[in-house]
Structure formats: structure tokens, C-alpha cells
PyMOL Python script that loads the backbone (N, CA, C, O; Angstrom):
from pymol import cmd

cmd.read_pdbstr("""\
ATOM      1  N   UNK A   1      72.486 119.846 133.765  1.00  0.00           N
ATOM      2  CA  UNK A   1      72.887 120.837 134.741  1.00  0.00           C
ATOM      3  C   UNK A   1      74.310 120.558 135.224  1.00  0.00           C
ATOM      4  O   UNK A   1      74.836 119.467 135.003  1.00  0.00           O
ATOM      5  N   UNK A   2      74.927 121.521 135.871  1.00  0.00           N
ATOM      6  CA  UNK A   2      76.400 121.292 136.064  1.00  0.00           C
ATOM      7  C   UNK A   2      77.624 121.068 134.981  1.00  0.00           C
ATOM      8  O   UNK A   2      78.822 120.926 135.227  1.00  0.00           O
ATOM      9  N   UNK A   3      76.997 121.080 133.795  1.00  0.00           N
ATOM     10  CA  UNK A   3      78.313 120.746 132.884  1.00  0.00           C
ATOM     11  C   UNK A   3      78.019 122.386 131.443  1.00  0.00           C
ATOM     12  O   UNK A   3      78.143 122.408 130.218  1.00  0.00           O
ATOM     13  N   UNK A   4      77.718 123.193 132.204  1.00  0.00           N
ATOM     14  CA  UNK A   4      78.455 124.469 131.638  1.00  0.00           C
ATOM     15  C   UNK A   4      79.017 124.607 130.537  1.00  0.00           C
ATOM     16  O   UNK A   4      78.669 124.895 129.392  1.00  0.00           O
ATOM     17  N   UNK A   5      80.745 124.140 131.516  1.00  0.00           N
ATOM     18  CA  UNK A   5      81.916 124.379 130.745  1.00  0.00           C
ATOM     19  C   UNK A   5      81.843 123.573 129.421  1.00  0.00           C
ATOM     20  O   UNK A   5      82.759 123.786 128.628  1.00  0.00           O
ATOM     21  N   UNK A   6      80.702 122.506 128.998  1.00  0.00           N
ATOM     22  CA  UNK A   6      81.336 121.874 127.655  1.00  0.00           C
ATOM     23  C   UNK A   6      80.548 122.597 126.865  1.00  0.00           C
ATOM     24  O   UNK A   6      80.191 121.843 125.960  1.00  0.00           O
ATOM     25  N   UNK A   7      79.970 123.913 126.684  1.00  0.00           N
ATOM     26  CA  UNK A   7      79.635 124.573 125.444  1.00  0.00           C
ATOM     27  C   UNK A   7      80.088 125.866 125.796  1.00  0.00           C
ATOM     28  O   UNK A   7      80.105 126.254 126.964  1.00  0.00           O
ATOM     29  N   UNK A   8      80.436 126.511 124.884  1.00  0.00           N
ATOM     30  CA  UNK A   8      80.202 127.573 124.633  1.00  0.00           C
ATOM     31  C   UNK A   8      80.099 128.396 122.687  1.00  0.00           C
ATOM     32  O   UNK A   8      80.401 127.916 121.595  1.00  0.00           O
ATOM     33  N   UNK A   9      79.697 129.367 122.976  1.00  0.00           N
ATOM     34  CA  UNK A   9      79.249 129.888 121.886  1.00  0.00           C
ATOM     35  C   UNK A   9      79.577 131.490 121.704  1.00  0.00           C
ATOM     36  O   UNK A   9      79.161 132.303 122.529  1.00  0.00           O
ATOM     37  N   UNK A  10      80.403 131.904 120.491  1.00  0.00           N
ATOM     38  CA  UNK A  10      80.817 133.279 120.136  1.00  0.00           C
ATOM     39  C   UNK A  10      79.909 133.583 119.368  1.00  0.00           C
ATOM     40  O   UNK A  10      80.277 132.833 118.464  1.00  0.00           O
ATOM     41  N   UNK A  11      78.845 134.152 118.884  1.00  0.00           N
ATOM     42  CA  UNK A  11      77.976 134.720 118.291  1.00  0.00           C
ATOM     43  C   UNK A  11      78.734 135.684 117.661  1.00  0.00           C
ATOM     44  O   UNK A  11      78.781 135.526 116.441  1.00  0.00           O
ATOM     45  N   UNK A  12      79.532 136.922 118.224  1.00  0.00           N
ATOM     46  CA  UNK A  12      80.059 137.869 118.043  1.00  0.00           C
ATOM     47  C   UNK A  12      81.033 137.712 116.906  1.00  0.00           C
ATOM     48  O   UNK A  12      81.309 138.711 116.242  1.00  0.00           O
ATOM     49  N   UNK A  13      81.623 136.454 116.598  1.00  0.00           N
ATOM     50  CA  UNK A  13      82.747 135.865 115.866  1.00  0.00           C
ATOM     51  C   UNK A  13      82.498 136.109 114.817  1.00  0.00           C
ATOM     52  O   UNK A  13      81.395 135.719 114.434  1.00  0.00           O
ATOM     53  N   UNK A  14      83.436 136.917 113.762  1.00  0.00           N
ATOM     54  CA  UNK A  14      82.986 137.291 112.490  1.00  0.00           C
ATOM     55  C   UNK A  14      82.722 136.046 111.520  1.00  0.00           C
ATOM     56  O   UNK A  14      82.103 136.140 110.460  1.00  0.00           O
ATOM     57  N   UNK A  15      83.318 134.779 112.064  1.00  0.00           N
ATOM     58  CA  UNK A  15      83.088 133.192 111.520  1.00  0.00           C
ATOM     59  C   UNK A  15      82.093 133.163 111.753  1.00  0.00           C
ATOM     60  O   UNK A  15      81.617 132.843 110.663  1.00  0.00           O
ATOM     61  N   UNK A  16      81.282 133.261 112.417  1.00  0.00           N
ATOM     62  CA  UNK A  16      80.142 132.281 113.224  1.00  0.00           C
ATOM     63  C   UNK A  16      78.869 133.150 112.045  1.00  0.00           C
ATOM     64  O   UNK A  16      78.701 134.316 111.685  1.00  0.00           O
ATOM     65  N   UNK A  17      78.156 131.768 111.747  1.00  0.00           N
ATOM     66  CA  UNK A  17      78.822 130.197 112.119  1.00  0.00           C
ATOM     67  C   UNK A  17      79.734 129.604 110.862  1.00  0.00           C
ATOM     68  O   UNK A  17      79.673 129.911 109.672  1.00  0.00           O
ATOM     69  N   UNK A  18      80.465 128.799 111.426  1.00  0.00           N
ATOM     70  CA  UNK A  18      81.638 128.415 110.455  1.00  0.00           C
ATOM     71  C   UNK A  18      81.536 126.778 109.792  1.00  0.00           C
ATOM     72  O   UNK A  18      82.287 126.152 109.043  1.00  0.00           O
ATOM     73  N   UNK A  19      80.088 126.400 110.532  1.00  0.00           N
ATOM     74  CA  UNK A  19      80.112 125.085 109.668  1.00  0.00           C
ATOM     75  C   UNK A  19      78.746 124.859 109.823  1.00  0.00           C
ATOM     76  O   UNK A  19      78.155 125.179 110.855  1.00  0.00           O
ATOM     77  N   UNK A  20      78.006 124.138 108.526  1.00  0.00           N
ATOM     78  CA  UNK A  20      77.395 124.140 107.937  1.00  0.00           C
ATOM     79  C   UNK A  20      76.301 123.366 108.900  1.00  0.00           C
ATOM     80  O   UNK A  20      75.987 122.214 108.599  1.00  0.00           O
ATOM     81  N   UNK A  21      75.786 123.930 109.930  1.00  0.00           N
ATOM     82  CA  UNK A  21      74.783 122.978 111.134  1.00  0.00           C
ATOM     83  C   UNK A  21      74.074 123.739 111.801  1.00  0.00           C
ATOM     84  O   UNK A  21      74.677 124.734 112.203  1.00  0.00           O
ATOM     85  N   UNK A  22      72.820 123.652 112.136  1.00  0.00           N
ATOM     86  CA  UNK A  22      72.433 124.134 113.675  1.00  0.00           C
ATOM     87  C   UNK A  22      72.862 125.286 114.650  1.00  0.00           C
ATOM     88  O   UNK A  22      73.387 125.080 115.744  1.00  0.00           O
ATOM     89  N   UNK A  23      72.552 126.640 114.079  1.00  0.00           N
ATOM     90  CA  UNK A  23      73.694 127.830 114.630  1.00  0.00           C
ATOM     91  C   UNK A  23      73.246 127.019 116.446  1.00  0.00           C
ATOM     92  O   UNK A  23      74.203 126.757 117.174  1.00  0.00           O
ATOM     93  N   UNK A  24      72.156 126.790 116.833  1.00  0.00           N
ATOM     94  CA  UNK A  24      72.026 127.007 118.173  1.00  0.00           C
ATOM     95  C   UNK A  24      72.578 125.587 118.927  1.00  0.00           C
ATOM     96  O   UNK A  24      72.569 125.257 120.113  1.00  0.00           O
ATOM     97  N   UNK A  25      73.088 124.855 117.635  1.00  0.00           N
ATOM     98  CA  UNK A  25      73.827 123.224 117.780  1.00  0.00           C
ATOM     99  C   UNK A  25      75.399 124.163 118.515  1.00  0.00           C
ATOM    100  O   UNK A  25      75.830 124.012 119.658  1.00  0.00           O
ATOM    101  N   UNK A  26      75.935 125.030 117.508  1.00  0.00           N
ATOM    102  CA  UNK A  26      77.127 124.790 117.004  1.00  0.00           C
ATOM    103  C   UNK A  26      77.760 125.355 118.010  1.00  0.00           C
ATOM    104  O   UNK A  26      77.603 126.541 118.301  1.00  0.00           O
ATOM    105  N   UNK A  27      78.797 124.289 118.844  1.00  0.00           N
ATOM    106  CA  UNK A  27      79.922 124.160 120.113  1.00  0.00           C
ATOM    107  C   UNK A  27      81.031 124.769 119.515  1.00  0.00           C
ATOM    108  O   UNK A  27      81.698 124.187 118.659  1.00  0.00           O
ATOM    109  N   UNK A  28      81.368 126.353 120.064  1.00  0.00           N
ATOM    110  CA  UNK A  28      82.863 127.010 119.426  1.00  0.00           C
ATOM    111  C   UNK A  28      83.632 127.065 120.525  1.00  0.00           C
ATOM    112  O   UNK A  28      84.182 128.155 120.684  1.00  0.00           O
ATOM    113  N   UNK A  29      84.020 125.595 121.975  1.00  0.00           N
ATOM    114  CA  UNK A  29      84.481 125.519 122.645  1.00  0.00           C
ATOM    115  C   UNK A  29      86.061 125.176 121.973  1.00  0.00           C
ATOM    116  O   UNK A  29      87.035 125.919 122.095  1.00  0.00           O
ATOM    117  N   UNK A  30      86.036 123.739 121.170  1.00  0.00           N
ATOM    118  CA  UNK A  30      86.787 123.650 119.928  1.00  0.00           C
ATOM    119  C   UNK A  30      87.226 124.338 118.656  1.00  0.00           C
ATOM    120  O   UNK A  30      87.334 123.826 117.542  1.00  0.00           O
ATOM    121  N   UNK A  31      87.404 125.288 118.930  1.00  0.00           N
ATOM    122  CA  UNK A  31      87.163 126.188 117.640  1.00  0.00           C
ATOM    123  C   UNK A  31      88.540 125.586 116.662  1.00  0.00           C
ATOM    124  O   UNK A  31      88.536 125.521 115.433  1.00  0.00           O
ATOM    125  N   UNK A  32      89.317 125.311 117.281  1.00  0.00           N
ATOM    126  CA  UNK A  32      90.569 125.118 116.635  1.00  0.00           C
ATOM    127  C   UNK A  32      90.847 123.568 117.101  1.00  0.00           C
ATOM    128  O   UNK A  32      91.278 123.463 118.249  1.00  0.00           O
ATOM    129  N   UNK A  33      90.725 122.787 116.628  1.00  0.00           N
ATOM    130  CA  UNK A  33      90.145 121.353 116.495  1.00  0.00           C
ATOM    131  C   UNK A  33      91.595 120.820 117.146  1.00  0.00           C
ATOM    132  O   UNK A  33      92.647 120.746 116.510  1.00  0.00           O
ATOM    133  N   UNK A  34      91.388 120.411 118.775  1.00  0.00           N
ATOM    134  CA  UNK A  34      92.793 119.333 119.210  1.00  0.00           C
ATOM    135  C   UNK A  34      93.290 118.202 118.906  1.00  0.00           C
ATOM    136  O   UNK A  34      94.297 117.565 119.212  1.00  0.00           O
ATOM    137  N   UNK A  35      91.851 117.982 117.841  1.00  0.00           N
ATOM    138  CA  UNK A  35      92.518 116.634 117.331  1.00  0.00           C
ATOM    139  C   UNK A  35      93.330 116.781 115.886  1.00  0.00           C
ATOM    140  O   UNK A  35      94.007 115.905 115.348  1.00  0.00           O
ATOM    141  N   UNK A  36      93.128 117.858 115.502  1.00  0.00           N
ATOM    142  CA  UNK A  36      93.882 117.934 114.377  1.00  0.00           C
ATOM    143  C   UNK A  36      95.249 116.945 114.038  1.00  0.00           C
ATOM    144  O   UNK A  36      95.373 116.487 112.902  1.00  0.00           O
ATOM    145  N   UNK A  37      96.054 116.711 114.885  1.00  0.00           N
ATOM    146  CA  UNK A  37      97.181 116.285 114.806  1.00  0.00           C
ATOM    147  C   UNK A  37      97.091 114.376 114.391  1.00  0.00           C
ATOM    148  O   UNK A  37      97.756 113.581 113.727  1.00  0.00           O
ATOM    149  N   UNK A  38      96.006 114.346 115.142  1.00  0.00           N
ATOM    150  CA  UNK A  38      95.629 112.648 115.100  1.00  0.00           C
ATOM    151  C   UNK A  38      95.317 112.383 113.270  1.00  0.00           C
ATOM    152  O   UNK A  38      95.483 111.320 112.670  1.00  0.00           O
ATOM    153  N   UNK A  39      95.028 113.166 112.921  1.00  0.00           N
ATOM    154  CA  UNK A  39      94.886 112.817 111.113  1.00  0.00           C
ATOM    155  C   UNK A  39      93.648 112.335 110.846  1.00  0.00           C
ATOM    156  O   UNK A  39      92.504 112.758 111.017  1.00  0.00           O
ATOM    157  N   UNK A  40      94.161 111.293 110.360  1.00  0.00           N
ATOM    158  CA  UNK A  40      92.108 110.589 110.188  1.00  0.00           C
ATOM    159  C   UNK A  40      92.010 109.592 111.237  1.00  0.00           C
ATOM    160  O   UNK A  40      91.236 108.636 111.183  1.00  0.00           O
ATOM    161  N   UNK A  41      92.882 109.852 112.279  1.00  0.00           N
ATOM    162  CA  UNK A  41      92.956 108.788 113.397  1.00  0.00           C
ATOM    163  C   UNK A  41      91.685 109.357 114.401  1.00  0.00           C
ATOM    164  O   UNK A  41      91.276 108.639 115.314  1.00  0.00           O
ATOM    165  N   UNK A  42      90.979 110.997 114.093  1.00  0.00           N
ATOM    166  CA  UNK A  42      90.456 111.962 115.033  1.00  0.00           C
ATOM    167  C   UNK A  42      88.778 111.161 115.173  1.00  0.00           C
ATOM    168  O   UNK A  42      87.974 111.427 116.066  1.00  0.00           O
ATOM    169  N   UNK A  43      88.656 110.622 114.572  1.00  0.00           N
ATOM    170  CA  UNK A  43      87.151 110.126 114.669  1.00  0.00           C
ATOM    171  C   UNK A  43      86.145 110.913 113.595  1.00  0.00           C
ATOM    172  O   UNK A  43      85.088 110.500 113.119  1.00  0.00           O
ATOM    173  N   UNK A  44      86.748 112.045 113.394  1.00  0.00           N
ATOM    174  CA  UNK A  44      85.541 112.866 112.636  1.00  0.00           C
ATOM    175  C   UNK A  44      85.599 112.244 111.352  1.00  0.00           C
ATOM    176  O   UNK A  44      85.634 111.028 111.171  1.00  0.00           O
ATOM    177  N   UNK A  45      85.609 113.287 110.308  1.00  0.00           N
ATOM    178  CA  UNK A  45      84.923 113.047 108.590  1.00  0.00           C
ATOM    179  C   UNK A  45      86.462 114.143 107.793  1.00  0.00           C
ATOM    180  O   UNK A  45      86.188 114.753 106.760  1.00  0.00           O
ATOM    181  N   UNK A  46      87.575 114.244 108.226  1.00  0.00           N
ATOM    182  CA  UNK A  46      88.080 114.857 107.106  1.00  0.00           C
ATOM    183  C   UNK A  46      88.891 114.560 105.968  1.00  0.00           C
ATOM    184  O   UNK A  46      89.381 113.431 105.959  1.00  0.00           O
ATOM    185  N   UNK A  47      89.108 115.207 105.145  1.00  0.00           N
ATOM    186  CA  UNK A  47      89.468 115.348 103.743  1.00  0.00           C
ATOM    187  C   UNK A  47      90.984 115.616 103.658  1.00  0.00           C
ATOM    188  O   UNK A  47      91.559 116.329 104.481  1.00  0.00           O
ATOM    189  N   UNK A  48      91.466 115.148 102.856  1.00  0.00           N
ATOM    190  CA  UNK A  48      93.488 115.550 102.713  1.00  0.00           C
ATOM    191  C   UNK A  48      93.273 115.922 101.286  1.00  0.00           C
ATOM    192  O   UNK A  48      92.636 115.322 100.420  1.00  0.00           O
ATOM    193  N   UNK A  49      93.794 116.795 101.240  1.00  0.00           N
ATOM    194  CA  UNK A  49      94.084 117.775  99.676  1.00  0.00           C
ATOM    195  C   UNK A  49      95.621 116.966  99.415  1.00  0.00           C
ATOM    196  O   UNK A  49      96.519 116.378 100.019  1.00  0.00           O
ATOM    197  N   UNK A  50      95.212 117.391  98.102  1.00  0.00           N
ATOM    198  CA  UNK A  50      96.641 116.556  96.924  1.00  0.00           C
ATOM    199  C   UNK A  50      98.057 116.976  97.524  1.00  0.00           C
ATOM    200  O   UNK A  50      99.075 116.456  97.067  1.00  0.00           O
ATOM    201  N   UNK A  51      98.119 117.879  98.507  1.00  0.00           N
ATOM    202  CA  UNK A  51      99.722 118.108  99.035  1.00  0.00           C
ATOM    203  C   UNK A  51      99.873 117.812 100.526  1.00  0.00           C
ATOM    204  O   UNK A  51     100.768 118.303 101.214  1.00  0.00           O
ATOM    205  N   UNK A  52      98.881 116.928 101.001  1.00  0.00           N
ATOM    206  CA  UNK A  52      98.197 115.980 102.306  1.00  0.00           C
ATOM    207  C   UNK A  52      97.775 116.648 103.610  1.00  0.00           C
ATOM    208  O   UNK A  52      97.575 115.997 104.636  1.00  0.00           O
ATOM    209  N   UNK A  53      97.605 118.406 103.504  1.00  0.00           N
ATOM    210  CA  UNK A  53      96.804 118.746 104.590  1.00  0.00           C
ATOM    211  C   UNK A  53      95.495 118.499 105.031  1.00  0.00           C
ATOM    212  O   UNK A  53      94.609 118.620 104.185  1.00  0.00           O
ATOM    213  N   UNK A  54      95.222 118.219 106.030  1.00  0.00           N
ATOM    214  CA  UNK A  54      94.262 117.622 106.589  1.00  0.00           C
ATOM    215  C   UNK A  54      93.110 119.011 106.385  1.00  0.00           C
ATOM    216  O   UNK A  54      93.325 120.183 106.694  1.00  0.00           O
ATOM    217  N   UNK A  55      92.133 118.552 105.901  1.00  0.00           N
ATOM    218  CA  UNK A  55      90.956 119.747 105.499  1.00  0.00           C
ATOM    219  C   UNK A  55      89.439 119.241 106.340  1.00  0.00           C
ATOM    220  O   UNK A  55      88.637 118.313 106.235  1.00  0.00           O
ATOM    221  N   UNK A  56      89.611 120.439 107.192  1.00  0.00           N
ATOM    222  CA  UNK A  56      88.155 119.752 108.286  1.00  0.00           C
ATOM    223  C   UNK A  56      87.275 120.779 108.118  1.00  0.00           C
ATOM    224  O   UNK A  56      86.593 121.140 109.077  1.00  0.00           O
ATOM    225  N   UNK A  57      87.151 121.476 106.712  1.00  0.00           N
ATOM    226  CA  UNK A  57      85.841 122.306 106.834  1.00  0.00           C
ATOM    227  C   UNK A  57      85.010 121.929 107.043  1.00  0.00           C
ATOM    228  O   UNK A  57      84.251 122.579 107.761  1.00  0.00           O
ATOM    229  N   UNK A  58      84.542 120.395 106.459  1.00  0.00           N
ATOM    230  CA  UNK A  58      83.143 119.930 106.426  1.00  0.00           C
ATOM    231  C   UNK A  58      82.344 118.683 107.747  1.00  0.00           C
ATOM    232  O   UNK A  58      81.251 118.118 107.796  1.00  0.00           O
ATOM    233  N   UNK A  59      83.577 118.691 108.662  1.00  0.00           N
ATOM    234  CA  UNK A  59      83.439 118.191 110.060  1.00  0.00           C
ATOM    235  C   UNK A  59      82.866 118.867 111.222  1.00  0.00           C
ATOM    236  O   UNK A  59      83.241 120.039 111.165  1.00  0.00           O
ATOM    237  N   UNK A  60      82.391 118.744 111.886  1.00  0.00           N
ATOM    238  CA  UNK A  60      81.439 119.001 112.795  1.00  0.00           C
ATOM    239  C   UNK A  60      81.179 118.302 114.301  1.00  0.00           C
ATOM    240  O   UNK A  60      80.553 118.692 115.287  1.00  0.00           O
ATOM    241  N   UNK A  61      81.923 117.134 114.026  1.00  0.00           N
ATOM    242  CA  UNK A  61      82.212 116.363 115.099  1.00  0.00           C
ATOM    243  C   UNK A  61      82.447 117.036 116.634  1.00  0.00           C
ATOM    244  O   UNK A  61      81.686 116.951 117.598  1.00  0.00           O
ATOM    245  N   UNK A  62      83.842 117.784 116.541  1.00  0.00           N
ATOM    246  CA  UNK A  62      83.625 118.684 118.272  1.00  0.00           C
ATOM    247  C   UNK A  62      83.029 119.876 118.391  1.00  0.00           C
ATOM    248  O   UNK A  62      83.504 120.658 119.215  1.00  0.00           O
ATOM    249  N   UNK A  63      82.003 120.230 117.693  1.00  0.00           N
ATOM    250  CA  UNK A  63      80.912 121.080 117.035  1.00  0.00           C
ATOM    251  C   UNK A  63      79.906 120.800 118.014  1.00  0.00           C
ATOM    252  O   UNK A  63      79.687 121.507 118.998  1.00  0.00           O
ATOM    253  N   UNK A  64      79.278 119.709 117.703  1.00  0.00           N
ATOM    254  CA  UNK A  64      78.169 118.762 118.057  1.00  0.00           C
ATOM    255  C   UNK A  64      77.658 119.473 120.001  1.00  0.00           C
ATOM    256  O   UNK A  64      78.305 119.399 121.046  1.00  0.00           O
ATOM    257  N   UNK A  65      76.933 119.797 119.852  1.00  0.00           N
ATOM    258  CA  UNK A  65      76.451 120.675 121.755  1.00  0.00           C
ATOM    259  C   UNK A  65      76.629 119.277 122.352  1.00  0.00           C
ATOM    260  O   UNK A  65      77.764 118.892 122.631  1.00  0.00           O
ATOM    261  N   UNK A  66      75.819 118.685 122.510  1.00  0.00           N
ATOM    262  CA  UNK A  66      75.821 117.388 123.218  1.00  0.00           C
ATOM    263  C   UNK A  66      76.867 116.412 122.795  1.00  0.00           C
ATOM    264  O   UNK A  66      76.703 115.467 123.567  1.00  0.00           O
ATOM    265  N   UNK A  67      77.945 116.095 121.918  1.00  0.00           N
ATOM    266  CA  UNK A  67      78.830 114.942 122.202  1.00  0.00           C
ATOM    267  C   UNK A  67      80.311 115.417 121.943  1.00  0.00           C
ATOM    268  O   UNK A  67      81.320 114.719 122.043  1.00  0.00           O
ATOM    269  N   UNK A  68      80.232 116.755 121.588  1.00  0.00           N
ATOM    270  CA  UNK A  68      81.775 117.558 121.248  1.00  0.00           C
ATOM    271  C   UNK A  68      82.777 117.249 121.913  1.00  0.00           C
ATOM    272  O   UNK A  68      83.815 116.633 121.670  1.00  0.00           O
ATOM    273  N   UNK A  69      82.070 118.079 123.362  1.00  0.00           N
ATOM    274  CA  UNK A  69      83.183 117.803 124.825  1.00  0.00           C
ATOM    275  C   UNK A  69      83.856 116.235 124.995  1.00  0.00           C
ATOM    276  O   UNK A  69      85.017 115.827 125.039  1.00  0.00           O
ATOM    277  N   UNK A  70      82.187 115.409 125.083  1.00  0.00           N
ATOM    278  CA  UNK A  70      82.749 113.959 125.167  1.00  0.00           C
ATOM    279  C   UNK A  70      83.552 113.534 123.773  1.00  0.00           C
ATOM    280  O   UNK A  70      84.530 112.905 124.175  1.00  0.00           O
ATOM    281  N   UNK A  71      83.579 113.570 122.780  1.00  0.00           N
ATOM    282  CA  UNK A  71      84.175 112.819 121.796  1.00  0.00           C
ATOM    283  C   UNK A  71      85.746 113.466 121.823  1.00  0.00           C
ATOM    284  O   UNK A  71      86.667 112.937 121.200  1.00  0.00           O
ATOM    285  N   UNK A  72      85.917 114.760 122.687  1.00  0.00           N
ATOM    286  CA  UNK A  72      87.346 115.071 122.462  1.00  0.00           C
ATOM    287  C   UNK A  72      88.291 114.533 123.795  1.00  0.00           C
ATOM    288  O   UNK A  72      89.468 114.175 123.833  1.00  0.00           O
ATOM    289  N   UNK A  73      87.159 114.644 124.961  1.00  0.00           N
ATOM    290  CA  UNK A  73      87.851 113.721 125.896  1.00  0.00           C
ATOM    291  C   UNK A  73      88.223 112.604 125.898  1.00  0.00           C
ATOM    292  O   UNK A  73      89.081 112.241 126.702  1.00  0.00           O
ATOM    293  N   UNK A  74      87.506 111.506 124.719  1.00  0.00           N
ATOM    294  CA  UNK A  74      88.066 110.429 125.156  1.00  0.00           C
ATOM    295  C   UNK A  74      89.013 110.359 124.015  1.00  0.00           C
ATOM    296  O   UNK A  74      89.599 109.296 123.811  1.00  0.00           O
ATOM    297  N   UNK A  75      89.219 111.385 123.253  1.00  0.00           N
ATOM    298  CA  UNK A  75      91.005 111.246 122.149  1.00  0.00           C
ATOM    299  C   UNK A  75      92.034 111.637 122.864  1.00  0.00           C
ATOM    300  O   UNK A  75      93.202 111.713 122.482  1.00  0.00           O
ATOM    301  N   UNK A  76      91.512 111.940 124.129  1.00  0.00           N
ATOM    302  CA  UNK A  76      92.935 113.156 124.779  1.00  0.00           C
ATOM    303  C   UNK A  76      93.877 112.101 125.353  1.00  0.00           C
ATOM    304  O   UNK A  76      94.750 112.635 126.038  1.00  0.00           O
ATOM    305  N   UNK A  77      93.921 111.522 125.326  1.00  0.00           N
ATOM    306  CA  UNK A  77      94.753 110.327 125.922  1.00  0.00           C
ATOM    307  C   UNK A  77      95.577 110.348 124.205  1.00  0.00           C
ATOM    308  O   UNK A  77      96.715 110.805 124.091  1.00  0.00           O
ATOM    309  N   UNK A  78      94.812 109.798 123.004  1.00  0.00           N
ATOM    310  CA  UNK A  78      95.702 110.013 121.755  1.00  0.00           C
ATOM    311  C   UNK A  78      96.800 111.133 121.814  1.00  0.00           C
ATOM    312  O   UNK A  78      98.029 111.069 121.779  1.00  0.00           O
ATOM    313  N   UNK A  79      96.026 112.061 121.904  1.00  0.00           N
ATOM    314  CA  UNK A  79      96.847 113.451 121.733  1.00  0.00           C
ATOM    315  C   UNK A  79      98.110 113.681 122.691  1.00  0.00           C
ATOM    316  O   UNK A  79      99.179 114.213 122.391  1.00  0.00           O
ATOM    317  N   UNK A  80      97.660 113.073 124.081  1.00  0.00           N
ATOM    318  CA  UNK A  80      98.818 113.053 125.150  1.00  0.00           C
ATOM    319  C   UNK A  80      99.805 112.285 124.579  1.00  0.00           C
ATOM    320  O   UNK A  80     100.922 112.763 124.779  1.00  0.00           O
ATOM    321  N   UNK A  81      99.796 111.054 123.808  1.00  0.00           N
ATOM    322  CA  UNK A  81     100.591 109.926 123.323  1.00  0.00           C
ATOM    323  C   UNK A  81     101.612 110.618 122.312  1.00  0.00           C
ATOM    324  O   UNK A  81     102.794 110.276 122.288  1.00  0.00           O
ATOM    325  N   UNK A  82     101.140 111.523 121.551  1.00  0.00           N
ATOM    326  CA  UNK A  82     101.550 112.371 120.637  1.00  0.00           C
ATOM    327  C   UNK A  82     102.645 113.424 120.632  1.00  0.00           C
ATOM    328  O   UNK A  82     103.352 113.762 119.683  1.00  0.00           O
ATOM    329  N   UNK A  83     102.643 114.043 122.342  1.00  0.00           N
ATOM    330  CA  UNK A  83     103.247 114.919 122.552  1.00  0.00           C
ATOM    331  C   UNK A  83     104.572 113.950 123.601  1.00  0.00           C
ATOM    332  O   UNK A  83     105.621 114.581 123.731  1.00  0.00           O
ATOM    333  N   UNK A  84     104.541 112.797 124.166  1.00  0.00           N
ATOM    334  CA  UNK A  84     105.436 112.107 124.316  1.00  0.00           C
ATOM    335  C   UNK A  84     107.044 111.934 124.102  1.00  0.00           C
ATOM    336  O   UNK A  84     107.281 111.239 123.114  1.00  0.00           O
ATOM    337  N   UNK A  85     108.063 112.339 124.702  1.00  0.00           N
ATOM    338  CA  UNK A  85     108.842 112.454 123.909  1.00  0.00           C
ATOM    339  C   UNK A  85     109.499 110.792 123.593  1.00  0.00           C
ATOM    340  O   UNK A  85     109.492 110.045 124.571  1.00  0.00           O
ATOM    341  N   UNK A  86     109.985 110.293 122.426  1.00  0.00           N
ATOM    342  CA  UNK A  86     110.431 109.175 121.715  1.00  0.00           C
ATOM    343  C   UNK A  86     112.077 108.722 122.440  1.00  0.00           C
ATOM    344  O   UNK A  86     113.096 109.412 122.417  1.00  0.00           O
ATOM    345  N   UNK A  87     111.937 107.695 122.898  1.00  0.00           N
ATOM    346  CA  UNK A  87     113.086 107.400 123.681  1.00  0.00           C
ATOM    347  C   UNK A  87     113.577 105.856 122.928  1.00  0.00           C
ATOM    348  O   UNK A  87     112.792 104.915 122.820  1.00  0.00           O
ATOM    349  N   UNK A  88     114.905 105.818 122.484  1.00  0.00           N
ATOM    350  CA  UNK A  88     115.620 104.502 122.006  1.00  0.00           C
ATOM    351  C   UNK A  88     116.860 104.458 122.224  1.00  0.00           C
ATOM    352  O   UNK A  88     117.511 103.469 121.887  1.00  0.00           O
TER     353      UNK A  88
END
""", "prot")
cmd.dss("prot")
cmd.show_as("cartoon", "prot")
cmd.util.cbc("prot")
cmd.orient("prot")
């Protein structure tokens, strides 16, 4: 109770569902994955194709109803590190 905001769900979404789990699992709060940038640093399961884009079809990680929210909160500190600007 009280934690709402860490799911939500587009049914309506001509994607949905877009990965291979549990339609009544599947968290489209993340739809567009913030960890993307972290690489394989993100915790999940993805794949780099031969010209090294990062390929997260088959991840599910901020998907997950119950650990999505939490597993992206505790990278957000990564991601903050990321956007940092570089000083020398």
C-alpha cells in the first residue's frame, strides 16, 4: 500500500506487451530503460550487436512489478555520475 507510483501499466500500447513475461508482471513505468547508458554496468541481461549497440530486448529487469522501481533507484546515483560534467 502507498507505493502506487512504482507501477504502472499501458495496456492500450500498441507494444504491450513488449517482453516476453507475465502481461500482469509487466512494469511499463520504464518503458525506455534509464539505465541504458550504464552498458552492461545496468545490472540487467543485455546483448551488444557486432557494431556495439547495446540490445535489451530480452531484459526484463525494470519490467519486474515488484523490484523494477527498486533496482532502478539504486543505479540512479550511476546515472547521476554520468551526467557530471568532467573537470581537469
Amino acid at each position: 500500500m502507498g507505493h502506487n507510483y512504482k507501477f504502472v501499466q499501458n495496456k492500450a500500447c500498441e507494444f504491450f506487451p513488449c517482453h516476453n513475461m507475465n502481461k500482469d508482471e509487466l512494469n511499463c513505468l520504464f518503458c525506455y530503460c534509464p539505465l541504458y547508458a550504464l552498458k552492461e554496468n545496468c545490472g540487467g541481461n543485455p546483448t551488444f550487436l557486432e557494431d556495439g549497440t547495446k540490445d535489451c530486448s530480452n531484459c526484463t529487469v525494470t519490467h519486474q512489478k515488484g523490484s523494477g522501481y527498486d533496482h532502478v533507484m539504486n543505479k540512479i546515483m550511476d546515472i547521476l555520475e554520468l551526467g557530471k560534467k568532467q573537470s581537469k
